[in-house]
Every structure is written in C-alpha cells, then in structure tokens.
C-alpha positions as CSV (number, residue, x, y, z in Angstrom):
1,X,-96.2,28.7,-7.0
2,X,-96.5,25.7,-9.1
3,X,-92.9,26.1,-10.6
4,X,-91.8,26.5,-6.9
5,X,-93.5,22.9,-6.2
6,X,-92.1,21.2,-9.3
7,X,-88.5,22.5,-8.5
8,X,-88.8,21.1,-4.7
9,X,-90.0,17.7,-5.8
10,X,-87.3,17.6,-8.6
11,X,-84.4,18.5,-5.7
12,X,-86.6,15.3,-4.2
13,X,-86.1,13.1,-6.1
14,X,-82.4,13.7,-6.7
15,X,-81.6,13.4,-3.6
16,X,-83.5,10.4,-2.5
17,X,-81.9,8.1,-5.7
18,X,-78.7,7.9,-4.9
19,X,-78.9,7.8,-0.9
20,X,-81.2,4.4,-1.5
21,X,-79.4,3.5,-4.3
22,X,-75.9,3.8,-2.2
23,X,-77.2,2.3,1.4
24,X,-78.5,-0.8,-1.0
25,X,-75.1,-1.1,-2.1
26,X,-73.8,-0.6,1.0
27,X,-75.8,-3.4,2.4
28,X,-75.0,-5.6,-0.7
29,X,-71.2,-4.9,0.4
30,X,-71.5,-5.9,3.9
31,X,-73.9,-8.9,4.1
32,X,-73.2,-10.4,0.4
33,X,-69.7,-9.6,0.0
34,X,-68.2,-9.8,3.3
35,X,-66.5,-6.5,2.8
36,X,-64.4,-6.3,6.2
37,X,-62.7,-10.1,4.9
38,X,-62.2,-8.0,1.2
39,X,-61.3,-4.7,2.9
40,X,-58.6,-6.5,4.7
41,X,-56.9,-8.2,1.7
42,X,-54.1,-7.0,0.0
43,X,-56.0,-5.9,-3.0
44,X,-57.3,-2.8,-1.2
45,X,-54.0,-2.6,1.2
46,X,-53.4,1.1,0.0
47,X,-56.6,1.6,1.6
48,X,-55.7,1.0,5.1
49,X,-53.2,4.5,5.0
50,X,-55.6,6.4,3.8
51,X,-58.2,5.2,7.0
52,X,-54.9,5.4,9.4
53,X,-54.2,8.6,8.8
C-alpha cells in the first residue's frame, strides 16, 4: 500500500509542475509582454493560418 501512495503522489507532483509552471508563463505572456500586440506582428504572422484554419 505504501508503494501505491508513493506512486500517486509522484503522478502529483508531475502533474502539478508544469500546469503552474505554464499558467505563470502564461500570465507573464499576457500582462508583461503584451502578447496580443506580439501575436499580431509579423514575426509570428505564420501563426495566424494555423489559428484560421
């Protein structure tokens, strides 16, 4: 049983990192950054027909 508990807080924790560590990002992105303004530029153009599509 114990094995049983160490393997579901393992799966836990790595799956807890990288959701915070993403929505910080995210959050970095949109407040910090001002993603929409750098979405929109032509640096990331070939992203708009991907999104279109």
């Amino acid at each position: 049983m114990e094995n049983k508990k160490d393997a579901d807080l393992f799966i836990w924790k790595i799956t807890y990192s990288p959701v915070i560590a993403y929505f910080i990002a995210g959050m970095f992105a949109v407040l910090i950054m001002d993603y929409q303004k750098l979405f929109l530029s032509e640096a990331l153009s070939f992203m708009h027909l991907l999104i279109l599509k």
